[in-house]
C-alpha positions, -999 to 999 in steps of 0.1 A, spaced: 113 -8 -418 145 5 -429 154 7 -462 187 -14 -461 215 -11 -489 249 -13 -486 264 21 -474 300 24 -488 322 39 -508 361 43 -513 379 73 -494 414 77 -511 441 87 -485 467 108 -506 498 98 -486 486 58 -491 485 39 -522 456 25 -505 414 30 -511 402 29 -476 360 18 -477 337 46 -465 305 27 -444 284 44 -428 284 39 -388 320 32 -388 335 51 -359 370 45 -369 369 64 -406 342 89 -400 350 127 -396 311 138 -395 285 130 -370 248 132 -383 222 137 -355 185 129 -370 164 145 -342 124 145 -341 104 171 -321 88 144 -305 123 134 -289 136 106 -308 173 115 -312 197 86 -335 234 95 -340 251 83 -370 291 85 -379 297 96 -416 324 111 -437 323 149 -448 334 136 -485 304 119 -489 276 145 -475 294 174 -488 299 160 -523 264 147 -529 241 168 -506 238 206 -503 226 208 -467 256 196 -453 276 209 -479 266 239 -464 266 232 -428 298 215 -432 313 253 -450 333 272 -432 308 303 -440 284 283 -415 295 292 -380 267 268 -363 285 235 -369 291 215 -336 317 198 -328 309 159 -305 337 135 -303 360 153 -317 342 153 -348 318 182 -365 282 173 -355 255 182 -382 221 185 -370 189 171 -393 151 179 -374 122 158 -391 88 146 -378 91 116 -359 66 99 -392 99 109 -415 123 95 -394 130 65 -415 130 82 -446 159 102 -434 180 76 -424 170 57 -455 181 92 -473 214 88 -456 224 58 -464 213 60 -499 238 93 -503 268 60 -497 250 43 -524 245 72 -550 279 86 -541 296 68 -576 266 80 -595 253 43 -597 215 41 -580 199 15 -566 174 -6 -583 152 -16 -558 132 13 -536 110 -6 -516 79 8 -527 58 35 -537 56 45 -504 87 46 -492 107 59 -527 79 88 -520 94 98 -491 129 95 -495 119 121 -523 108 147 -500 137 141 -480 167 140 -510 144 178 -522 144 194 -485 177 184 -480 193 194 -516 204 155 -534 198 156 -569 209 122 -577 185 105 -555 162 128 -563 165 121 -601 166 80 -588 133 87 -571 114 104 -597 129 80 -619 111 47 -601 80 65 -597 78 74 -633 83 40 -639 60 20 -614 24 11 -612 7 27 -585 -22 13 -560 -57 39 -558 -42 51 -524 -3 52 -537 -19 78 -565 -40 102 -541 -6 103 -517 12 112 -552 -11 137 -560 -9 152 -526 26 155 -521 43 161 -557 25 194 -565 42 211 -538 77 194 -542 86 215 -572 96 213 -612 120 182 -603 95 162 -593 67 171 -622 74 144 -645 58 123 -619 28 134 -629 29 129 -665 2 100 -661 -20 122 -648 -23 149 -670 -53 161 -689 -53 143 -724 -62 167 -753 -97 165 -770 -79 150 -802 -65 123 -786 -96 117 -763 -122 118 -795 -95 93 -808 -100 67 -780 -141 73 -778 -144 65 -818 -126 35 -815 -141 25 -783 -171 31 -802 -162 9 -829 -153 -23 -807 -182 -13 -785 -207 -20 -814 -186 -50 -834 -193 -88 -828 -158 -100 -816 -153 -135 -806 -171 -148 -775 -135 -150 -752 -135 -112 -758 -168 -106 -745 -157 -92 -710 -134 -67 -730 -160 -55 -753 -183 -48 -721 -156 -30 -704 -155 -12 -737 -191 -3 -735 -189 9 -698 -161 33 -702 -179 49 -730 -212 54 -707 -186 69 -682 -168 92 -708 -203 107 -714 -216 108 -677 -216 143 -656 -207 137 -620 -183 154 -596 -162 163 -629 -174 173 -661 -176 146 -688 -148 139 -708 -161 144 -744 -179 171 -759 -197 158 -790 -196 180 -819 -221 174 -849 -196 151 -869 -188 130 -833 -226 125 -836 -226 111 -871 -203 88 -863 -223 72 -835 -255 71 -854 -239 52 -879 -227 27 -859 -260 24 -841 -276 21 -871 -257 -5 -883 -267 -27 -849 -303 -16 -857 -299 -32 -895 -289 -60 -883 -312 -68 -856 -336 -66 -882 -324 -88 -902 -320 -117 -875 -355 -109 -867 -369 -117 -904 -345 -152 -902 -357 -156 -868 -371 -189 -876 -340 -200 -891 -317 -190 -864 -335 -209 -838 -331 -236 -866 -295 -233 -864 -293 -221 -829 -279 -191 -834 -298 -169 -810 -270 -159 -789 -255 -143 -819 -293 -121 -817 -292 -120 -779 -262 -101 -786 -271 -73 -808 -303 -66 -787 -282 -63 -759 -257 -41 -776 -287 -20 -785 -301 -20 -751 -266 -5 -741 -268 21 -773 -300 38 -761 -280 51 -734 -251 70 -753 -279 84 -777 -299 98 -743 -266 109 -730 -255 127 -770 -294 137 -767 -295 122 -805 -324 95 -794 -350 109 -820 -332 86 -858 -336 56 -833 -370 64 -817 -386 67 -848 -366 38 -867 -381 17 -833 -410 33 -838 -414 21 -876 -407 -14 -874 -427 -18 -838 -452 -39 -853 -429 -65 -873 -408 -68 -840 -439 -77 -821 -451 -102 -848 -418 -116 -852 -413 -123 -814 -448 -132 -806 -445 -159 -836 -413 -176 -822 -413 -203 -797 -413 -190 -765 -407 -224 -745 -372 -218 -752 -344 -203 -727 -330 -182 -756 -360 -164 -772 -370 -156 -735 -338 -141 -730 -340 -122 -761 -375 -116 -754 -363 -98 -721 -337 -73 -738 -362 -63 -767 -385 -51 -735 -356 -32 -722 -352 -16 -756 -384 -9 -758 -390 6 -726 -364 29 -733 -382 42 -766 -409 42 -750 -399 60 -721 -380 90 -744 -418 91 -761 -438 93 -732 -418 123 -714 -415 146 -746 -375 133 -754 -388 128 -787 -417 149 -797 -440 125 -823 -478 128 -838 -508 116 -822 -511 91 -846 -478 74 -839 -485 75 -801 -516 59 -807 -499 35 -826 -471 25 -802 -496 26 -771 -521 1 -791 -490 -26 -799 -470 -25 -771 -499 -24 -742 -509 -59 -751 -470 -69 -763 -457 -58 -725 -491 -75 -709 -481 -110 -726 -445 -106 -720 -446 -98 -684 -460 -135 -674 -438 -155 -693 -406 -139 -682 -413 -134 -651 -426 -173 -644 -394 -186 -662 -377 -211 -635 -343 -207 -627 -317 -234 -643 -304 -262 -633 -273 -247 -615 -299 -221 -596 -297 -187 -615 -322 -171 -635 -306 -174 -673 -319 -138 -675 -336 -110 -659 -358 -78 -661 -359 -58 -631 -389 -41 -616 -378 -7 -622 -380 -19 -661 -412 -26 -658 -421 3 -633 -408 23 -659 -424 6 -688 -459 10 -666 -452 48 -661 -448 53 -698 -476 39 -707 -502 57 -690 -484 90 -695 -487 85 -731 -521 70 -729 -532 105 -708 -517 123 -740 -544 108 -762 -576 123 -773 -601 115 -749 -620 92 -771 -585 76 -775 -585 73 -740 -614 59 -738 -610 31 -762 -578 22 -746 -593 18 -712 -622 0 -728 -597 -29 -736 -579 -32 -705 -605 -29 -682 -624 -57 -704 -593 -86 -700 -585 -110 -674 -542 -95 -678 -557 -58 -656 -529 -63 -633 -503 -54 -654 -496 -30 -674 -521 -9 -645 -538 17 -658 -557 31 -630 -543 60 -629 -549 69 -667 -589 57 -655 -592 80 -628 -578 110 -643 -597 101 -675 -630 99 -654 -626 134 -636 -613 152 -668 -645 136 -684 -671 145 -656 -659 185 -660 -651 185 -695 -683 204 -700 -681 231 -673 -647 236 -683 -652 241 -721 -683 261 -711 -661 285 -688 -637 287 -713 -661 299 -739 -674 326 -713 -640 336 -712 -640 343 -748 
């Protein structure tokens, strides 16, 4: 498709009072024939005026010189040769006309595209037209671009040249001051309670800070110094404070129904255990978790479970704690025996009750699940567990496996494992001390 503007201008005859219009393909007015030839043998003529190329293009400028001795002459005109890939072609003849448009300094508004203002750019630099060069880069400054307009654009303006750069100006690296800028107020929004219509924003918010953070095929965005940190842990810490303090009005807010106000924060938490994993700052929360494990376990085991919104709730404090859990059980945070104990003894039986009742939930009325856990939580959750259980004391271990081999709930969390390597490491504890004492 052609790119089609109207190609004239005025070509004042000095003996005539008279401004005589310049179009391109009239016969009767041009001096200049342009031949737009492709290797693969496509071969247009088009009939042009020498004031208009020479004034506002240096190729023919220069081919029309009389220090170029090359310069054909067809029908008794000079004949100006132009050789392009045949994928170019229309570019060039869009190129061509435009140099009728350009030729009062005005440019047109309209170029068709990404694509096809992209092209005439290559053309109006290899051919030497700075002012549809400057209304190229111009538009593509200005546009939006489509994923595939953007990797062309980063394909082809690099090698163009310093005319073309400010093209790229989107795409330039952002300083760390700037980008620490947009992460702490992220941040901020991230971990707020905005109104419910801007809940699709705040979760976009949320994402884009996991995928500041994340290492893939580039290296992540922000490097979090020691004050970066501070900042997050505050601001964690104040979704911690107040998910406590829902929990200890828990009875009211199912009064008042406001446990989607609770979903919320438990959810935002759920979220927050990623950044501090990816910031490697998990350790305030683990053991701020850890602390108040046995009031969150009361609390929700207290509430009334029949209903849609506690389960829901009930779902994301298993996420959560799956996480601590998990950051416990494979040395993430390093805490005492007695603490491991602790967290094995209240959340064995907390995750064993849980499972059923979230799992056996019905869907709704319209035929989704109002919520969900998936298996690999509770894969996960399982895995913890018996890791941290096989780094108890033995007698630990023993009393552990004591109680879930003694109720009817054995399926899940399943501890075999922890049994089996607690029998064998029982059966040779003996030879193995007594070798080691040999040893000695």
């Amino acid at each position: 498709m052609l790119l089609l503007v109207p190609g004239a201008s005025m070509e004042i005859y000095p003996d005539k009072e008279i401004a005589v219009p310049c179009i391109i393909g009239d016969r009767t007015t041009s001096d200049v024939v342009v031949r737009i030839r492709t290797q693969e043998g496509r071969d247009d003529w088009f009939y042009c005026h020498s004031r208009i190329l020479v004034e506002k293009c240096k190729y023919f400028a220069d081919r029309l010189s009389e220090s170029w001795p090359t310069c054909q002459i067809l029908d008794s005109r000079s004949c100006v040769e132009v050789y392009c890939q045949d994928s170019e072609f229309n570019h060039h003849v869009n190129a061509l006309r435009l140099l009728y448009v350009v030729a009062d300094n005005s440019l047109p508004e309209n170029w068709n595209g990404v694509k096809n203002a992209l092209g005439i750019l290559q053309v109006g630099i290899k051919l030497g037209c700075p002012l549809m060069v400057r209304g190229c880069v111009d538009y593509l400054e200005a546009v939006s671009w489509e994923e595939a307009e953007e990797e062309e654009i980063l394909r082809i303006i690099p090698a163009l040249g310093p005319e073309a750069e400010p093209i790229l100006a989107r795409l330039q690296p952002v300083d760390a001051t700037a980008i620490r800028g947009i992460f702490l107020s992220t941040l901020h929004f991230a971990t707020s309670s905005p109104t419910p219509d801007m809940s699709d924003l705040k979760s976009s918010a949320q994402e884009q800070l996991e995928y500041m953070l994340t290492e893939d095929d580039d290296p992540i965005l922000l490097i979090a110094d020691d004050d970066l940190k501070v900042e997050v842990r505050k601001s964690i810490n104040c979704l911690l404070t107040s998910f406590y303090g829902y929990l200890e009005d828990l009875g009211q807010l199912l009064e008042i129904d406001k446990t989607r106000e609770l979903l919320s924060v438990v959810s935002d938490l759920s979220w927050a255990c990623q950044i501090l994993i990816k910031l490697e700052i998990m350790r305030e929360f683990v053991n701020s978790w850890v602390e108040k494990s046995e009031s969150i376990t009361n609390w929700v085991t207290d509430a009334n479970l029949n209903n849609v919104d506690m389960l829901a709730i009930l779902a994301k404090i298993i996420e959560v704690g799956g996480k601590v859990l998990e950051a416990i059980a494979y040395g993430t945070v390093i805490l005492p025996t007695a603490k491991r104990l602790h967290m094995v003894k209240l959340w064995l039986p907390f995750v064993r009750l849980s499972k059923p009742l979230i799992t056996s939930w019905s869907v709704d009325v319209e035929g989704s699940p109002p919520f969900k856990v998936d298996n690999e939580i509770w894969q996960s959750l399982e895995s913890s567990l018996v890791s941290m259980v096989l780094a108890l004391p033995s007698g630990d271990q023993a009393e552990i496996l004591t109680q879930w081999l003694g109720t009817h709930h054995i399926q899940y969390p399943d501890l075999t494992e922890a049994f089996e390597v607690w029998c064998y490491r029982s059966k040779v504890a003996k030879r193995r001390l007594t070798l080691l004492g040999k040893m000695r």
